[in-house]
C-alpha positions as a Markdown table, in Angstrom:
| # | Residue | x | y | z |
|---|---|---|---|---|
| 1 | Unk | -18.8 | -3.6 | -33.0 |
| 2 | Unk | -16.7 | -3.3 | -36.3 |
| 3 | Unk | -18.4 | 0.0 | -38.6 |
| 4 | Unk | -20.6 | -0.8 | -41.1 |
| 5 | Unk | -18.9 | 2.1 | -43.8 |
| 6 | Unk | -21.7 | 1.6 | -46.3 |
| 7 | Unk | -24.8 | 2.2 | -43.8 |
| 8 | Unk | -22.7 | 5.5 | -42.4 |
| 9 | Unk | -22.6 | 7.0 | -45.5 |
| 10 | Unk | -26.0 | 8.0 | -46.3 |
| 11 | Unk | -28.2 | 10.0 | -45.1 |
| 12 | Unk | -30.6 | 7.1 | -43.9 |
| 13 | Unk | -27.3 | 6.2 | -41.7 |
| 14 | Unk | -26.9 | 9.6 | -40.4 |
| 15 | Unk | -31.0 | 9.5 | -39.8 |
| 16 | Unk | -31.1 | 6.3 | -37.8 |
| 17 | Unk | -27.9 | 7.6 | -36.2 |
| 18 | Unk | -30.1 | 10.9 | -34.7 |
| 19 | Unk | -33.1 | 8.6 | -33.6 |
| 20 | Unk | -31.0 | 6.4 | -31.7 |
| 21 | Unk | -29.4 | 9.0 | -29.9 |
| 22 | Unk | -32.5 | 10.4 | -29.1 |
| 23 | Unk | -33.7 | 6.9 | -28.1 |
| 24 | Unk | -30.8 | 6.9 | -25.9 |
| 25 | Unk | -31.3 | 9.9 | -24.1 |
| 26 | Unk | -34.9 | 9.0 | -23.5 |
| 27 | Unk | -33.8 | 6.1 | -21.8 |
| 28 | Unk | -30.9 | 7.4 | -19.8 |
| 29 | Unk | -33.7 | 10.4 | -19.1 |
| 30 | Unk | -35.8 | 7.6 | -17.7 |
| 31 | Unk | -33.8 | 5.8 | -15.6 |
| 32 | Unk | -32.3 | 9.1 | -13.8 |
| 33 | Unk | -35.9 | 10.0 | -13.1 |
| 34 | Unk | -36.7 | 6.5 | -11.4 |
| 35 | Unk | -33.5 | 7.0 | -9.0 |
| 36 | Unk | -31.8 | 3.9 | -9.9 |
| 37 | Unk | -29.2 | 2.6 | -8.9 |
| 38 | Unk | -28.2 | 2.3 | -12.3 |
| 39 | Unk | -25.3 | 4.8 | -14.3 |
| 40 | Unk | -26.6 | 6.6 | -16.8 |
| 41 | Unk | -27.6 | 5.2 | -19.8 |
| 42 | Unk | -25.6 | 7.8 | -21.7 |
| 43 | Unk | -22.5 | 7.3 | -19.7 |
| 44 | Unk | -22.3 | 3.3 | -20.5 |
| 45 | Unk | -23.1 | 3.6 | -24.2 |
| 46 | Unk | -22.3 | 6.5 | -26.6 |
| 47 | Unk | -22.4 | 6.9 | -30.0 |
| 48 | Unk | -18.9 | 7.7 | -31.4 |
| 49 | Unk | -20.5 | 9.4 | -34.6 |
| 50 | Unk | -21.4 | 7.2 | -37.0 |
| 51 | Unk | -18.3 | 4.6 | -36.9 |
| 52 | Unk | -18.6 | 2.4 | -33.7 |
| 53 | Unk | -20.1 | 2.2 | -30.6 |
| 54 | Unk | -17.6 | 3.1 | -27.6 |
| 55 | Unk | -18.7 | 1.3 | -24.6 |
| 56 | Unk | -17.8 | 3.4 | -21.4 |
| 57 | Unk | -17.3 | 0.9 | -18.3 |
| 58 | Unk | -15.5 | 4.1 | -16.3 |
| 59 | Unk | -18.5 | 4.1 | -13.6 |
| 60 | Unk | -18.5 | 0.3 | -13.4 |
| 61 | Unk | -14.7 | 0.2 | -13.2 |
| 62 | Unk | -14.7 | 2.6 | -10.1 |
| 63 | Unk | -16.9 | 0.2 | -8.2 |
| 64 | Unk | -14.6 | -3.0 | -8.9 |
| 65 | Unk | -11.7 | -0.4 | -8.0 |
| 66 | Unk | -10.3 | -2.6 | -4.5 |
| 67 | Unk | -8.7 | -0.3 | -1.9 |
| 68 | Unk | -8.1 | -1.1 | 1.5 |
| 69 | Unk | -10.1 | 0.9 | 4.1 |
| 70 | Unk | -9.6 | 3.5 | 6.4 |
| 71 | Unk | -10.6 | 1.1 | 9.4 |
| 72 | Unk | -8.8 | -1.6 | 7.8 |
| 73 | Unk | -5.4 | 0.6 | 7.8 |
| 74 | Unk | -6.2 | 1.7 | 11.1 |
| 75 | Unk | -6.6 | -1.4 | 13.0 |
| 76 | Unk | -3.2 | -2.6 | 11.3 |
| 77 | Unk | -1.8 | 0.7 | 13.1 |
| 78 | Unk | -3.0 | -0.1 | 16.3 |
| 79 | Unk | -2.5 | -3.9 | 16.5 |
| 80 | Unk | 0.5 | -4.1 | 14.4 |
| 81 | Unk | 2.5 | -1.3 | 16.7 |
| 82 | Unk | 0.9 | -3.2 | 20.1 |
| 83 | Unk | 1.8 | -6.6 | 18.6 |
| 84 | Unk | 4.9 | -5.6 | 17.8 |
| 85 | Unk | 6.6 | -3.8 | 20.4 |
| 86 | Unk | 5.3 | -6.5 | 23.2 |
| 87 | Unk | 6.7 | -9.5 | 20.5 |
| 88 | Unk | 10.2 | -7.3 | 20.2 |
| 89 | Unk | 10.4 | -6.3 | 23.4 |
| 90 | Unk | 9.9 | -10.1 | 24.7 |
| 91 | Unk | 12.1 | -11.5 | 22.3 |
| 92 | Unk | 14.8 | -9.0 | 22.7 |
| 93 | Unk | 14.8 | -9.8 | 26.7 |
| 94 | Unk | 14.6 | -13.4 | 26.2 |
| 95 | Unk | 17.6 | -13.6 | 23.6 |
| 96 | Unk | 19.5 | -11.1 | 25.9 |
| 97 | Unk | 18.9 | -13.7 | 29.0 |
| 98 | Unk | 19.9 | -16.3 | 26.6 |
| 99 | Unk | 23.1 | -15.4 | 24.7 |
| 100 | Unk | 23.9 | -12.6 | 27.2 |
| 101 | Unk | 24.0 | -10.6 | 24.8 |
| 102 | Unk | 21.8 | -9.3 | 22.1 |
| 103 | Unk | 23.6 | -8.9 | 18.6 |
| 104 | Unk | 22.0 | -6.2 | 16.1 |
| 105 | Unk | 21.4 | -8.6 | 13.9 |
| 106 | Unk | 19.1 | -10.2 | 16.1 |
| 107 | Unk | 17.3 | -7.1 | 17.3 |
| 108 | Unk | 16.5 | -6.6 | 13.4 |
| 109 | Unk | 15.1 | -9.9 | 12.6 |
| 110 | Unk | 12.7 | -9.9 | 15.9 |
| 111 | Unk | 11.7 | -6.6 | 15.3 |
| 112 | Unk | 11.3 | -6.7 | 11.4 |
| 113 | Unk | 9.4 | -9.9 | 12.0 |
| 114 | Unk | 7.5 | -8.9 | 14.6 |
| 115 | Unk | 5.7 | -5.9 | 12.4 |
| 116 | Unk | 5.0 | -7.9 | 9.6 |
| 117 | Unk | 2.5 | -10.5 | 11.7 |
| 118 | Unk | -0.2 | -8.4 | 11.8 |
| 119 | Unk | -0.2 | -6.6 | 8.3 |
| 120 | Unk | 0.1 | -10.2 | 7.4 |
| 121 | Unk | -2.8 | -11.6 | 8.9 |
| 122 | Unk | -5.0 | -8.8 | 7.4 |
| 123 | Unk | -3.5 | -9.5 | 3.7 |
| 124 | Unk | -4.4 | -13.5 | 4.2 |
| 125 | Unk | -7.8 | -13.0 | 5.6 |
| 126 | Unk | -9.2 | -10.3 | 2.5 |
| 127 | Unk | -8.6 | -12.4 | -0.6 |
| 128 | Unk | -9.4 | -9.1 | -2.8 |
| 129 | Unk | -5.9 | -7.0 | -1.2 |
| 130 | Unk | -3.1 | -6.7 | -3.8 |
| 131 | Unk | 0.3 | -6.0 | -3.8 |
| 132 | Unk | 0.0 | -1.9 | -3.5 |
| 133 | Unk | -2.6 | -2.5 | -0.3 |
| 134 | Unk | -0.3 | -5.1 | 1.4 |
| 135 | Unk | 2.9 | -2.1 | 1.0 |
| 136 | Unk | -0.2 | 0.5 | 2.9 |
| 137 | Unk | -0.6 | -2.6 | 5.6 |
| 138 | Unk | 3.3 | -2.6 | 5.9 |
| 139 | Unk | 3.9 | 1.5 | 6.2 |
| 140 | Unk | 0.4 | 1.4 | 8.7 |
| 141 | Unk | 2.1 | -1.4 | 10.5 |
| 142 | Unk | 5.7 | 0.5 | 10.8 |
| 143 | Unk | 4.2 | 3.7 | 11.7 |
| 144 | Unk | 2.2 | 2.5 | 14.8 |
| 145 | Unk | 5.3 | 0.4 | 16.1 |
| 146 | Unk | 7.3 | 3.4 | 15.3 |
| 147 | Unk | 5.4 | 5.2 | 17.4 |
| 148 | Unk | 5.0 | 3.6 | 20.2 |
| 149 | Unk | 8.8 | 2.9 | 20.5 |
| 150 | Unk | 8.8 | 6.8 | 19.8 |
| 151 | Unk | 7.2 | 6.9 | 23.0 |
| 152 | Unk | 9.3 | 4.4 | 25.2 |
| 153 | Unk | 12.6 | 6.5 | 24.5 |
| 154 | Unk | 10.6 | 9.7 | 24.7 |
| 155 | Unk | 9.7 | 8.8 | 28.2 |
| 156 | Unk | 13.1 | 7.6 | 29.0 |
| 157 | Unk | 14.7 | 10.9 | 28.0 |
| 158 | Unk | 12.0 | 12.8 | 30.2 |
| 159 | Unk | 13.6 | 10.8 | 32.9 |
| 160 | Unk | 17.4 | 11.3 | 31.9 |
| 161 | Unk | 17.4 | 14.6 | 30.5 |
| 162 | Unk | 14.4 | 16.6 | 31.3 |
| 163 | Unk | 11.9 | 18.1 | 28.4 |
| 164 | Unk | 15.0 | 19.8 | 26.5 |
| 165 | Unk | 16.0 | 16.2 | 25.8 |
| 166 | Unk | 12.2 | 14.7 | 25.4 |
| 167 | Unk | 11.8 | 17.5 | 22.6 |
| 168 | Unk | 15.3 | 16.6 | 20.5 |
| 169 | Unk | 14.1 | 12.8 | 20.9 |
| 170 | Unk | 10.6 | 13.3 | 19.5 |
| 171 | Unk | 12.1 | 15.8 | 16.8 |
| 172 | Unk | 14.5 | 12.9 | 15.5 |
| 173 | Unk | 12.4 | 10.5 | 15.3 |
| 174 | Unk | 9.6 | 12.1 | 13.8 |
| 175 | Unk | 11.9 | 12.7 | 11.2 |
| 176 | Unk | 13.7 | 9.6 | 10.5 |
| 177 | Unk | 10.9 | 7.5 | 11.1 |
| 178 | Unk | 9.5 | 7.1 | 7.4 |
| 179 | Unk | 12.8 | 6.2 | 6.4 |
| 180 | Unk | 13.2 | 3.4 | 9.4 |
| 181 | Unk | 10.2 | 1.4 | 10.6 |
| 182 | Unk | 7.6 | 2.7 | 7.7 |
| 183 | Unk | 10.2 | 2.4 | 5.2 |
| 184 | Unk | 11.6 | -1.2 | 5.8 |
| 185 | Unk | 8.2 | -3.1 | 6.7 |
| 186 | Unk | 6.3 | -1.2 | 4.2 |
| 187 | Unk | 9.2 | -3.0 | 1.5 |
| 188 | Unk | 8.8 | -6.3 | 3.0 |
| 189 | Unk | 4.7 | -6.2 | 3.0 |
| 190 | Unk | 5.1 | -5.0 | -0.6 |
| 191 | Unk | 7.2 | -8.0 | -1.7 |
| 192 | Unk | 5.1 | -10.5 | 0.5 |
| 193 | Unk | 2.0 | -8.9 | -1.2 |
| 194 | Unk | 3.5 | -9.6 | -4.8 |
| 195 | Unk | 3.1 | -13.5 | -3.8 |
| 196 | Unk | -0.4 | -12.8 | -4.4 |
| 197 | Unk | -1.8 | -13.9 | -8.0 |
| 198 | Unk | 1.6 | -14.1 | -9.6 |
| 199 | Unk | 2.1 | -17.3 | -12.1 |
| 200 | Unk | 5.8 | -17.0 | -10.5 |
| 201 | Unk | 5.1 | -18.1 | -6.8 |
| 202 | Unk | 8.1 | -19.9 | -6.5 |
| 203 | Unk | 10.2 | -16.6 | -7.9 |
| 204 | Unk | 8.1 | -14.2 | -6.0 |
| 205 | Unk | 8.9 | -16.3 | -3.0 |
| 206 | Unk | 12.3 | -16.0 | -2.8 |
| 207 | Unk | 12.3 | -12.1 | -4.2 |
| 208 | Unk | 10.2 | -11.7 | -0.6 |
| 209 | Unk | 13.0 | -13.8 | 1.4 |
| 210 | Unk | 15.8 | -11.6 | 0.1 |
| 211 | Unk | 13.7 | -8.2 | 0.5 |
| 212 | Unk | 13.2 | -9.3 | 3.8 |
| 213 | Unk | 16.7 | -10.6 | 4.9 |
| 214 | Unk | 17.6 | -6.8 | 3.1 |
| 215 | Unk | 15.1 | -5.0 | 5.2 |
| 216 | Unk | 17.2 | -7.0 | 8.5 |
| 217 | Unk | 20.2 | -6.3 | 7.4 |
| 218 | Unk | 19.8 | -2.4 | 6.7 |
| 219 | Unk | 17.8 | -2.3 | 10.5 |
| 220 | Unk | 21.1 | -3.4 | 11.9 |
| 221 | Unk | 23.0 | -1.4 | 10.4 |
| 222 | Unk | 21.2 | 1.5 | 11.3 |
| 223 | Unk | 21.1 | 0.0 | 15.1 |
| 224 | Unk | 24.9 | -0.7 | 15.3 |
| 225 | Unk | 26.3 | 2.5 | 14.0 |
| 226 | Unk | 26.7 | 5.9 | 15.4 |
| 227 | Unk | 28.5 | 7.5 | 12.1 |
| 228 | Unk | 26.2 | 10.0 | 10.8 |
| 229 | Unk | 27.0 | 9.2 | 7.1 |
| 230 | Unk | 25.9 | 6.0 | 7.7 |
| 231 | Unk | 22.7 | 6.4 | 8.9 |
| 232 | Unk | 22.1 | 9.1 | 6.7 |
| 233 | Unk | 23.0 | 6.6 | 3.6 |
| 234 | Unk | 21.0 | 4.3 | 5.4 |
| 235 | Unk | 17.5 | 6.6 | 5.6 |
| 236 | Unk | 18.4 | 7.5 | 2.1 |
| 237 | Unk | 18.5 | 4.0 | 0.6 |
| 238 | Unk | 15.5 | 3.0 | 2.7 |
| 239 | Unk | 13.2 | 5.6 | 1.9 |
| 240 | Unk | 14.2 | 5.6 | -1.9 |
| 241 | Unk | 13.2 | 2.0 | -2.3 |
| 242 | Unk | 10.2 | 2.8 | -0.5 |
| 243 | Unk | 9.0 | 5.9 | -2.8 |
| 244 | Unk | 10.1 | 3.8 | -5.4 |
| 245 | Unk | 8.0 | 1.0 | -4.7 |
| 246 | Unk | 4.9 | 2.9 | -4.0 |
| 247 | Unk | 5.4 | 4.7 | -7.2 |
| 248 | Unk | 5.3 | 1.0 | -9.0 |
| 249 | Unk | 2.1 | 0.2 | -7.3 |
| 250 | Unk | 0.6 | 3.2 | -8.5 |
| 251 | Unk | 1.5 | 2.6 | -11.9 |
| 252 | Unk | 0.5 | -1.0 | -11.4 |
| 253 | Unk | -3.2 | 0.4 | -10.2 |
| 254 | Unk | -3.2 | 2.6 | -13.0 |
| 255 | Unk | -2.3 | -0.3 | -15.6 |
| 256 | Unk | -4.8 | -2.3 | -14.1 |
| 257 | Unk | -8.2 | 0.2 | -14.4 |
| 258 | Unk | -6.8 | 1.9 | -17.4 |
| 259 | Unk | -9.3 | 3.1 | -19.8 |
């Protein structure tokens, strides 16, 4: 409401301007005392001295605030690792049967794809998820799959090499994992995710083809070398993007909800 300069500056302005406030308060005092459900009065409208009102939407803007849940991440965890490590490890076995042998290029397809079903599944079926909850969905989904593969080769160097080599295993992997797994499906969820209520489909499309064909690419890398440098390089370019994209979404949240 544009300020009406010739009612503010007298004193019958600053007089009705006391009574409303009081008005106000008697209302807000009201409403607390009936245990609605309702904000405070004074907390949606305030009186910005004599000038405007200043409509406060803060409380109402937390309740439209969309996140995705602690049960929703979980489940993605859960099913997304199961999902994916029995998809990988069927597809890798078949494709090894077939070709005879199983190129790294092909390991980081099946297994990049096979992380991203469920995480995808989840994005499709809540209409309200956007772009920074589909990236959580992705790093849920890479952690759980990271995870259980963790446990696969822990087991196997139990077997080879006794708890001395189950210990370095688990230690390596702990430690590489967010740059591996997390890192590259939480990328691909968080371009898929950008599809998502973008006037640009067609763009945003393709921008999620590349990130993902990137995400493949870098997976086989890391799988076919044994240079240190590389795979250093590697963990370093992977979880950059990654920090880096979960710093845009929340910038994008905050540009969204700003006040």
């Amino acid at each position: 409401m544009p300020p009406n300069h010739a009612f503010c500056t007298g004193s019958v302005g600053l007089g009705f301007a006391r009574r409303h406030r009081g008005v106000l308060a008697a209302a807000s005092h009201t409403v607390s005392n009936a245990k609605s459900q309702l904000p405070p009065l004074h907390d949606l409208v305030r009186l910005d001295g004599c000038s405007r009102y200043r409509v406060d939407l803060r409380h109402n803007r937390r309740q439209r605030r969309i996140r995705v849940g602690a049960g929703t991440v979980a489940f993605t965890a859960v099913a997304g690792g199961i999902l994916g490590t029995v998809a990988a490890a069927t597809l890798e076995y078949d494709s090894l049967r077939a070709l005879g042998a199983l190129p790294m290029l092909m390991v980081g397809l099946i297994e990049e794809a096979s992380k991203i079903v469920v995480p995808t599944a989840v994005f499709l079926i809540d209409r309200r998820l956007r772009w920074p909850e589909a990236a959580v969905l992705g790093v849920a989904s890479g952690a759980g799959f990271a995870t259980l593969e963790t446990m696969g080769y822990g087991f196997n160097a139990l077997l080879s090499g006794g708890l001395g080599a189950l210990d370095g295993t688990l230690l390596l992997r702990a430690l590489l994992a967010p740059a591996g797994h997390v890192a590259w499906t939480g990328l691909s969820m968080a371009a898929i995710g950008r599809i998502r209520g973008t006037s640009h489909r067609a763009r945003a499309v393709f921008v999620a083809i590349g990130v993902f064909v990137a995400v493949v690419i870098l997976h086989a890398v890391w799988d076919g070398s044994n240079n240190l440098i590389i795979r250093v390089l590697v963990a370093v370019l992977s979880f950059g993007a990654l920090m880096l994209t979960l710093v845009a979404a929340r910038r994008a949240e905050g540009r969204s909800y700003a006040g």
